[in-house]
C-alpha positions in Angstrom: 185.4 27.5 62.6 187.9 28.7 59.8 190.9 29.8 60.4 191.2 32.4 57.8 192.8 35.7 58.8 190.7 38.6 57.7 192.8 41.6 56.3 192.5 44.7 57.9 191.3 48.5 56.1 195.0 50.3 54.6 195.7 53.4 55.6 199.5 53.3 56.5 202.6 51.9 55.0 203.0 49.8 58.1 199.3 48.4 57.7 200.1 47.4 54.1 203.1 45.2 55.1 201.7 43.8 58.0 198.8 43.1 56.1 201.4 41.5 53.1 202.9 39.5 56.5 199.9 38.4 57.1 198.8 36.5 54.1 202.0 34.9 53.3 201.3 33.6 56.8 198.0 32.4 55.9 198.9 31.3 51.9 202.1 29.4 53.9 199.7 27.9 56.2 197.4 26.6 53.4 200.1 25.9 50.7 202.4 23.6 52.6 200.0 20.8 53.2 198.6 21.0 50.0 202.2 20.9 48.3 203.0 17.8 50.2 199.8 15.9 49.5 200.5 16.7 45.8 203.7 15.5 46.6 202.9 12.3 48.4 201.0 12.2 45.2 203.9 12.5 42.6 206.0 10.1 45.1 203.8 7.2 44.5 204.0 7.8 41.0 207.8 8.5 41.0 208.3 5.3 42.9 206.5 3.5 39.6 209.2 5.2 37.3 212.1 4.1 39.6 211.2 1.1 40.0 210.0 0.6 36.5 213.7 1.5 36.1 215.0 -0.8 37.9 213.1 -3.1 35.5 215.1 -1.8 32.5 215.5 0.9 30.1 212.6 -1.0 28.0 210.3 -1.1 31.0 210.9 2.8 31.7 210.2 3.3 28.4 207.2 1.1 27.8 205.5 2.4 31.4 206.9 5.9 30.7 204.9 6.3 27.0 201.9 4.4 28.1 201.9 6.0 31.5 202.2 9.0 29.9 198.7 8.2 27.8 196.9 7.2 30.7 198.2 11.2 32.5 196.3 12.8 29.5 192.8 11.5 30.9 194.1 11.7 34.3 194.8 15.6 34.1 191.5 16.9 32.5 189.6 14.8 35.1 191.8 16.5 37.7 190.7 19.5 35.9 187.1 19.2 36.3 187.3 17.7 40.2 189.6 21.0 41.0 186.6 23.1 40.1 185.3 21.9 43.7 187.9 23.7 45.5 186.3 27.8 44.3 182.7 26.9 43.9 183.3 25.8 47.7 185.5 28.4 48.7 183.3 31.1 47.4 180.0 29.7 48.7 181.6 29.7 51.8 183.1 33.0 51.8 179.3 33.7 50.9 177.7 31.1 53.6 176.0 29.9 51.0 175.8 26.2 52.8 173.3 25.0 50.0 175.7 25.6 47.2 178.6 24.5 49.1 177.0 20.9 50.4 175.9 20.2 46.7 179.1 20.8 45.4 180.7 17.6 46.0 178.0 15.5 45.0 178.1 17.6 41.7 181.7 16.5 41.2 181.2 13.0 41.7 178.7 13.0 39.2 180.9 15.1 36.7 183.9 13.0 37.6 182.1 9.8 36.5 180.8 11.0 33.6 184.5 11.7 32.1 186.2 8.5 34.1 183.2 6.3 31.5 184.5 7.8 28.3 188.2 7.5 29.3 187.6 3.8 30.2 186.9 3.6 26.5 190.3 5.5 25.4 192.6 3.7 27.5 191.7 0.0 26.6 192.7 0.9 23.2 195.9 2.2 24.4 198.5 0.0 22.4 196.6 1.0 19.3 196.9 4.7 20.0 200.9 4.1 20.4 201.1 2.1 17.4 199.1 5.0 15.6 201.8 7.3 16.6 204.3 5.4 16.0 206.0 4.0 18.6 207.2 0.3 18.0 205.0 -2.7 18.3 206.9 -4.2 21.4 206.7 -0.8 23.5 203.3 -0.1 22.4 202.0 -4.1 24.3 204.2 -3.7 26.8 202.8 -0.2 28.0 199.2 -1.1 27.1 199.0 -4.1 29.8 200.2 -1.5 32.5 197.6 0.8 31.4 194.6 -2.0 31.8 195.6 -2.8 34.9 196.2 1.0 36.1 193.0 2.2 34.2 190.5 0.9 37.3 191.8 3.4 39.4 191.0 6.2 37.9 187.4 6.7 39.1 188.3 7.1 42.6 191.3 8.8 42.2 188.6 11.3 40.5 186.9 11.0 43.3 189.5 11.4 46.1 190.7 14.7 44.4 187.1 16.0 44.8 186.5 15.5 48.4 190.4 16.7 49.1 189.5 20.3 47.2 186.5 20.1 48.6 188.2 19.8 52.5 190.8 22.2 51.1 188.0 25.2 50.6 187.7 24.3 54.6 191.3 25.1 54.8 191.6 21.1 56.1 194.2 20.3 54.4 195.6 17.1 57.0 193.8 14.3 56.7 194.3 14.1 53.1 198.0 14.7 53.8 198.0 12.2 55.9 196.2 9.4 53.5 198.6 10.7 50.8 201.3 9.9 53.2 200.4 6.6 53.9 199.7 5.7 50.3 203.2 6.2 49.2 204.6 3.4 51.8 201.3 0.9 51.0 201.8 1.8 47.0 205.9 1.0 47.5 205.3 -2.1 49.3 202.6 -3.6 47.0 204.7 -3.0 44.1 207.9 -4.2 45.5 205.8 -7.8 45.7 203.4 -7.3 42.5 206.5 -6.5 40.6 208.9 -8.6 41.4 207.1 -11.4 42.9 207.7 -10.7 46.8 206.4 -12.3 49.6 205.0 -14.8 47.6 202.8 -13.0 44.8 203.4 -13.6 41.2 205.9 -11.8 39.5 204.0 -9.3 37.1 206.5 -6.4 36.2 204.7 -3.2 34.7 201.4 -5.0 35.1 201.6 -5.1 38.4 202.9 -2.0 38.8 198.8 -1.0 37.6 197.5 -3.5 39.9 199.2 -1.3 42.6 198.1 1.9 41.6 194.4 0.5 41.3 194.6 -0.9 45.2 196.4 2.5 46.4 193.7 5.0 44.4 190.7 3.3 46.0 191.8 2.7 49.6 192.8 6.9 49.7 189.9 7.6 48.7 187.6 4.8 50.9 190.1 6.1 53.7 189.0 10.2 53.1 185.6 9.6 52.9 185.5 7.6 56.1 187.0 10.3 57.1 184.7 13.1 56.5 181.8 10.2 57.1 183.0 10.5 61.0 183.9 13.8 61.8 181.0 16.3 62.7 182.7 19.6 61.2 181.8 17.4 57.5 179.3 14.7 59.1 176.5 17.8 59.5 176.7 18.9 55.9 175.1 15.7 54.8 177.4 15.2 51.7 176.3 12.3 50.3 172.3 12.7 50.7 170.4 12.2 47.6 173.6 11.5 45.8 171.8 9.2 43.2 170.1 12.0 42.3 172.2 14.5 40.2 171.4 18.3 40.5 171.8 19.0 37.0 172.2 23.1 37.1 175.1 22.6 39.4 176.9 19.7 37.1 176.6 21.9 34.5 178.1 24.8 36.4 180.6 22.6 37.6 181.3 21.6 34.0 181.0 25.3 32.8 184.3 25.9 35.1 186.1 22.6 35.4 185.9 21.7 31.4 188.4 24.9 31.2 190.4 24.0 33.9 190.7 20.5 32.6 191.3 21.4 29.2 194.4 24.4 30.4 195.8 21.4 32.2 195.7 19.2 29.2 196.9 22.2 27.1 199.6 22.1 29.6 200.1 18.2 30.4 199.7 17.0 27.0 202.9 19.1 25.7 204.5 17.2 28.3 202.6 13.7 27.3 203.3 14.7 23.6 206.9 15.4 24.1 207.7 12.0 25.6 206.0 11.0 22.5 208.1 13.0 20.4 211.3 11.7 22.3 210.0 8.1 22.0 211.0 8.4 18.2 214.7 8.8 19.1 215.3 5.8 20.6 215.2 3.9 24.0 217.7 5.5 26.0 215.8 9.2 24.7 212.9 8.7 26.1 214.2 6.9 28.9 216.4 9.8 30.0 213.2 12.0 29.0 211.2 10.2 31.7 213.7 10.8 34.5 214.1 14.3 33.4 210.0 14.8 33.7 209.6 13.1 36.8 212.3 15.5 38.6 210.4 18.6 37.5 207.3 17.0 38.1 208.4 16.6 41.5 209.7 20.4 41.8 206.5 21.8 40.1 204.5 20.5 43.3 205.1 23.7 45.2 204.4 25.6 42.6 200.8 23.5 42.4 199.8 23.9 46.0 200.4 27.8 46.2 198.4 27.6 43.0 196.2 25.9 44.6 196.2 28.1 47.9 195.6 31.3 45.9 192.9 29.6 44.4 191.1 28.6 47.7 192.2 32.4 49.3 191.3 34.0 46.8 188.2 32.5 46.2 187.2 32.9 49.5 188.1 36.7 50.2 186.2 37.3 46.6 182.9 35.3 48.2 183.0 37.9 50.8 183.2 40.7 49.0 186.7 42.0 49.5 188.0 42.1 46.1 191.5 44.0 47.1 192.3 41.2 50.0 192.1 39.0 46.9 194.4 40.4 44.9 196.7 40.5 47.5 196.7 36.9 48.0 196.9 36.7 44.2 200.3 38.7 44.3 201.5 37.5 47.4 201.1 33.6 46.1 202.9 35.0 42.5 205.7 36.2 45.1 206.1 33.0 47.2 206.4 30.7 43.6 209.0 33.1 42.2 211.2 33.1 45.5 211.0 29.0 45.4 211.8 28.2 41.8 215.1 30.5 41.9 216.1 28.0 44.7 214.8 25.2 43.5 216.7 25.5 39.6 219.9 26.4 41.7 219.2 23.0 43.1 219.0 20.7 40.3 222.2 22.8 38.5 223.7 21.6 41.4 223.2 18.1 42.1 221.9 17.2 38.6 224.0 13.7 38.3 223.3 12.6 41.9 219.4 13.2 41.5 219.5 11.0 38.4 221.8 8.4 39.5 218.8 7.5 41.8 216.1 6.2 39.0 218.7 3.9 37.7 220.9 0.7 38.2 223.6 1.0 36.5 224.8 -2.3 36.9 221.9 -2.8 34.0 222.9 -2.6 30.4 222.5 0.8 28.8 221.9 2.7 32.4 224.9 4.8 31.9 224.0 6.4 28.6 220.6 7.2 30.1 222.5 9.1 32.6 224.0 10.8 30.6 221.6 12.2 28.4 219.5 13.1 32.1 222.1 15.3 32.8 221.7 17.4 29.9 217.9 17.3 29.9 217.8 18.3 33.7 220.3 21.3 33.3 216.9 22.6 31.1 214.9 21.1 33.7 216.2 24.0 36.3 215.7 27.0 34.3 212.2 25.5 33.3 211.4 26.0 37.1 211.6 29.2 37.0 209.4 30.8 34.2 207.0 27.2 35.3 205.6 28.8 39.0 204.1 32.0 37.7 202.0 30.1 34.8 200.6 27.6 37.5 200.2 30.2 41.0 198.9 32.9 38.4 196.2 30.0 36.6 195.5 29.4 40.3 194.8 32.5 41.5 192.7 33.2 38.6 190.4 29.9 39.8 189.7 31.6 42.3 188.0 34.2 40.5 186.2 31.8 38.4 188.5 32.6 35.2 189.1 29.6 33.6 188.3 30.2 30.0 191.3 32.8 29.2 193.3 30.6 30.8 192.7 27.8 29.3 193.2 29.8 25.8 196.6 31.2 27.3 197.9 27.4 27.6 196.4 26.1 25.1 198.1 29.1 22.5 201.1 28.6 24.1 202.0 24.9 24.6 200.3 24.4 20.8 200.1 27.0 18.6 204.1 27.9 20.0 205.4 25.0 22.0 204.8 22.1 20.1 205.9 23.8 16.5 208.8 25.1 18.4 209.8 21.8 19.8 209.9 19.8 16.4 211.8 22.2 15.0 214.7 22.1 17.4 214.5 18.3 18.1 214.2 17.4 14.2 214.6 20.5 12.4 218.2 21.5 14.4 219.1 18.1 15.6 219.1 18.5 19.3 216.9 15.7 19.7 215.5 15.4 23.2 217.4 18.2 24.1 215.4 20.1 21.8 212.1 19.6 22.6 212.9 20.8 26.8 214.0 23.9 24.8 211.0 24.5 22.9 209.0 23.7 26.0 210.7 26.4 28.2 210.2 28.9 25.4 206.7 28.4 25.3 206.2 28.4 29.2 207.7 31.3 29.3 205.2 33.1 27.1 202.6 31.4 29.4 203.7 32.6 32.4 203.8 36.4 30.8 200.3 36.2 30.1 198.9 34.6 33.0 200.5 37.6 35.1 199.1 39.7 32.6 195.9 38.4 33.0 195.4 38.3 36.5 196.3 41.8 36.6 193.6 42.7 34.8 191.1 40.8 36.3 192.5 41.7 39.9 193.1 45.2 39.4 196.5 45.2 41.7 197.3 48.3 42.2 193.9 48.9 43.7 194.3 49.7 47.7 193.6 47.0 50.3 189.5 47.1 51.8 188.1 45.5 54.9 187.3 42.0 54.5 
C-alpha cells in the first residue's frame, strides 16, 4: 500500500495549517530520498571533475567542454524518461493499473529511440568543438572521453525510467541506495582507470568514460533486479511483451516528455553553452567555470527532488480528483525550495574558497589562478540559488499536471531569447568575461522563475479552498 496522506475537507483555520503540516510532511518524506539519489548522481559526476582536476587545468578543461556536449543529450533524454514519473502517478491516483504497468515499457522504448540518434552526435564530438571553436588539442582530448562515456547512456536512460517509475510508488530507497553504492564503485574504478591503479593501464580522461560506462549499466542491472524480485513490482509484469511497443502510449509519452526534455535543454544547454562561451577566454576560465557549475549543480539537487516530489504529489492528488490538495502541494513544495536556497547561498558566500580549494591541487601549475577566478564566479553562484528553486519546484509541480509545453516555452524564452544575448553582452560586450556570463545567466533565471510561479498559479488556481481527497 502507499503511503500517501490524504488531505482532509477545510473548514477551519486550524484544518488548513494542519493540513499545510501535513504535506510538507509528506513532500519531506518523498523529496529527501529523491534529492539524495540525484545527489549520489551529481557525486559520481563531481568525482569525474575533481579528479579530472587533479589531472590538470587542461584535463578539466578538455573533460569539462566535452562533458559538457555529452550533458546536452543526457538532459533531453532525462527529459523524456521523467515523463514516467506523472503518467504513473496519475494512473495511479486513478487505479488505472493498465496505463500505469505500460508506462515503463513505453519509456524504454522512447528512451532508445533518442539514446540511437545521440550515439550519432557524440561520435562526432571533436568536430562539434572544433566547429565552435575551441582549440584542436581540447577538442581530441575531450572527444576520447566522450567515446568512451557515450555507451552508458542507454541504461542510464533506462535506470532514470524505472527510478520515476518506483518514485510514482513513493519508493524512493532502493534507487537511493544503488545511487549510493555507485558513487564508491564509480570512485574506485576511476582512481585505477585513471591513473593506472591496481594494475590497470593508465588512461586519464578516457578512462574516466570507461568508468562512467561500467557504473551506468550495473545501477541500472542492480534496479531492475530489484523490481524483478520484489512482489509489490514483480505482479505488475513490467517487462511482458516489451518487444512489442504500444505505440499510442510512446507517443503519449513523447507528447509530454519531448517538452520536458526540450525545457531542460532550454535550461541545461545555457549552462552547456556558457562553458562554451567561457572556453574562448582561456584555460584557467573555463576551468574555474567548471568548478563553479559543478558547486551549483550540486546545490540545485534539492531544488530537483522537491521538483520532483511536487510532480509525483501532485500528479497523484490530480489522478484522484482533488484538484485543491494539488495545489497545495504545488505551494507548499514552491515554499520548501525558497526556505533552502536562502540557506544554501548563505552557504557558499560563506565558505566559497574552502569549497573550491577542494577540486584542485595546487601544487599543479596554474591551480591558484583557477582559484581565484572560482571565487568570484561562486559569489554569483549563491545568489543564483535563490531565484534557481522556484523555476525547477514550480516546472515540477506543473509535471504533475501534465503542463509541459508552457514550460518548456518559459525556459526556452528565457535562457535564449534573454539569457544567452544577455550573457555575450556582459562577457564580451562589457568585459567581465566569465564573470559575465553567471550574470546574464541569473538575470534570465530570474525571469524564469517569475513566470513559472505565474504559471502554476494559473493552472492551479491557489487561492481556491482545500477539498476532500
Amino acid at each position: 500500500m502507499l503511503s500517501f496522506p490524504r488531505i482532509r475537507p477545510a473548514g477551519r483555520t486550524s484544518a488548513v495549517v494542519s493540513d499545510v503540516l501535513a504535506e510538507l510532511r509528506a513532500l519531506s518524506h518523498l523529496a529527501a530520498p529523491l534529492a539524495l539519489t540525484y545527489l549520489a548522481g551529481v557525486a559520481i559526476n563531481t568525482t569525474d571533475i575533481l579528479m579530472m582536476g587533479w589531472l590538470g587545468p587542461r584535463q578539466l578543461a578538455a573533460g569539462s567542454l566535452a562533458g559538457n556536449y555529452y550533458a546536452l543529450f543526457h538532459f533531453f533524454g532525462i527529459g523524456i524518461a521523467a515523463a514516467v514519473s506523472p503518467i504513473a502517478a496519475q494512473a495511479l491516483g486513478g487505479r488505472r493499473l493498465d496505463d500505469l504497468r505500460r508506462s515503463v515499457r513505453d519509456g524504454f522504448w522512447a528512451v532508445l529511440a533518442v539514446t540511437l540518434v545521440a550515439w550519432i552526435f557524440l561520435w562526432n564530438t571533436a568536430g562539434f568543438l572544433r566547429l565552435i571553436g575551441q582549440p584542436e588539442s581540447l577538442a581530441l582530448l575531450g572527444a576520447r572521453y566522450v567515446h568512451a562515456a557515450m555507451w552508458g547512456l542507454l541504461p542510464a536512460m533506462c535506470y532514470a525510467t524505472l527510478r520515476n517509475f518506483m518514485a510514482a510508488h513513493n519508493a524512493t530507497i532502493p534507487a537511493l541506495v544503488i545511487s549510493g553504492v555507485g558513487i564508491a564503485v564509480n570512485a574506485l574504478s576511476n582512481y585505477a582507470l585513471m591513473f593506472g591503479k591496481f594494475g590497470f593501464p593508465e588512461l586519464g580522461l578516457v578512462g574516466a568514460g570507461l568508468s562512467s560506462t561500467i557504473v551506468n549499466a550495473l545501477m541500472f542491472a542492480s534496479l531492475l533486479g530489484y523490481m524483478a524480485v520484489v512482489p509489490r513490482f514483480r505482479r505488475l509484469r513490467l517487462l511482458d511483451r516489451l518487444w512489442r511497443p504500444h505505440i499510442p502510449g510512446v507517443r503519449a509519452l513523447y507528447g509530454l516528455g519531448v517538452p520536458i526534455g526540450m525545457a531542460n535543454l532550454g535550461e541545461m544547454g545555457a549552462f552547456v553553452a556558457s562553458t562554451f562561451l567561457v572556453g574562448l577566454f582561456g584555460t584557467t576560465q573555463v576551468a574555474a567555470h567548471a568548478i563553479a557549475l559543478q558547486i551549483s549543480g550540486t546545490v540545485y539537487i534539492v531544488a530537483l527532488g522537491l521538483g520532483h516530489a511536487a510532480t509525483v504529489r501532485v500528479g497523484y492528488l490530480t489522478g484522484a480528483g482533488s484538484h485543491s490538495a494539488a495545489a497545495l502541494a504545488g505551494w507548499c513544495a514552491l515554499g520548501l525550495g525558497v526556505g533552502f536556497s536562502l540557506v544554501s547561498a548563505l552557504a557558499l558566500w560563506l565558505l566559497a574558497a574552502p569549497i573550491v580549494v577542494l577540486f584542485l591541487d595546487l601544487d599543479v601549475e596554474g591551480a591558484d589562478r583557477v582559484l581565484q577566478v572560482a571565487v568570484t564566479f561562486v559569489g554569483v553562484v549563491a545568489l543564483f540559488q535563490v531565484v534557481d528553486s522556484p523555476a525547477t519546484v514550480g516546472a515540477g509541480a506543473l509535471r504533475g499536471l501534465k503542463d509541459a509545453r508552457v514550460p518548456m516555452a518559459i525556459s526556452l524564452f528565457g535562457y535564449w531569447a534573454l539569457g544567452a544575448p544577455l550573457a555575450g553582452l556582459m562577457s564580451y560586450g562589457l568585459g567581465f568575461q566569465g564573470l559575465g556570463v553567471w550574470w546574464g545567466l541569473a538575470v534570465s533565471l530570474a525571469i524564469v522563475s517569475s513566470l513559472m510561479v505565474w504559471r502554476f498559479r494559473t493552472k492551479a488556481g491557489g487561492e481556491r479552498r482545500l477539498a476532500p481527497a
